[in-house]
N, C-alpha and C positions, 0 to 999 in steps of 0.2 A: 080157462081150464076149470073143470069142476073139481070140488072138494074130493070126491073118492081119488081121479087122477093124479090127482097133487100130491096127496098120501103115500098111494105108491110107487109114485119117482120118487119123493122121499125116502122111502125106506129102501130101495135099491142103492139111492146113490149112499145112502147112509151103511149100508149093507160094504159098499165097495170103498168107501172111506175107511172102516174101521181094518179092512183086508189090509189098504195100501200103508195104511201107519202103522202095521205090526211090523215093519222092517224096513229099517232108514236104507238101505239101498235101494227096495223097490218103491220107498216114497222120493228118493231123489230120479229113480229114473224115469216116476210118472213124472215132474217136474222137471226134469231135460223136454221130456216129450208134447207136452200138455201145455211149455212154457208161451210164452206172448208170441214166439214165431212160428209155433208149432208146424214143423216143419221134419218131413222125414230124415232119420237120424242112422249113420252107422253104430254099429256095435263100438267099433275103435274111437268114433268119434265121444260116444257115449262116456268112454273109458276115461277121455281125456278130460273132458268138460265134468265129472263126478269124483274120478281119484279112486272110482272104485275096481278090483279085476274084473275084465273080460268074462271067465265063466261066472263069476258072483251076477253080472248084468246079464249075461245069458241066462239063467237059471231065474230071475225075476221078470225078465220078458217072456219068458213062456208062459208063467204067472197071469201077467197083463194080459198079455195074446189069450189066454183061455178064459179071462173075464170079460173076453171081447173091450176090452180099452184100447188096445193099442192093434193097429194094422202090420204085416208084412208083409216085404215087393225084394222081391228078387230080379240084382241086376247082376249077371253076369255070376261069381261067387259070393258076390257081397246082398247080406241080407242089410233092409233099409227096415226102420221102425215109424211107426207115426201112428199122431193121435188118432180113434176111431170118432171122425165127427158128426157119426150118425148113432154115438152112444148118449145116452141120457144126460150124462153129466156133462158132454160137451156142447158149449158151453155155460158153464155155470151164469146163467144170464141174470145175478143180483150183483149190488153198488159193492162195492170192496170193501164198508163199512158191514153191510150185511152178512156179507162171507165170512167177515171176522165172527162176529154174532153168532151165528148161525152156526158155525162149524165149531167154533172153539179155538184155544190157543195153537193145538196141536196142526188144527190141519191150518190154522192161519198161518203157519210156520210152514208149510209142504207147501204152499202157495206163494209164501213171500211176500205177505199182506205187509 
């Protein structure tokens, strides 16, 4: 990749880091979602695995869903969430030493470095 491209996935995903660390709900539910199995997610299930309410993970998944991060598939009434793995930042393809560097404490902590 050239020097200009690089730049501006740069500053996108850096753009969409500083979004998801304003609010430890919506950094923990990009982190359910985004996590090693990333794997589409109920709202409930969501609920269980974060400790956070229902409308609080509603109300950040729309968030997500409108930064284009996160996908949603409706089965039957149950909405399912999941990572968008055709968004830039997924995945973050540097060594985990790197991502610490690179991002900072804050988002090494949204990660789980």
């Amino acid at each position: 990749m050239d020097k200009p491209v690089i730049c501006r996935v740069w500053v996108i995903i850096m753009t969409i880091l500083s979004e998801l660390l304003s609010s430890k709900v919506r950094a923990e539910v990009f982190r359910q979602v985004f996590g090693l199995n990333a794997i589409a997610l109920h709202v409930r299930e969501l609920e269980r695995r974060s400790g956070f309410a229902v409308g609080t993970i509603q109300t950040e998944l729309k968030k997500l869903h409108r930064l284009d991060l996160v996908l949603k598939r409706r089965d039957g009434n149950r909405l399912y969430y999941s990572a968008n793995q055709n968004h830039p930042i997924f995945p973050l393809n540097v060594s985990e030493e790197d991502k610490a560097s690179i991002l900072g404490n804050n988002a090494a902590r949204l990660f789980k470095l």
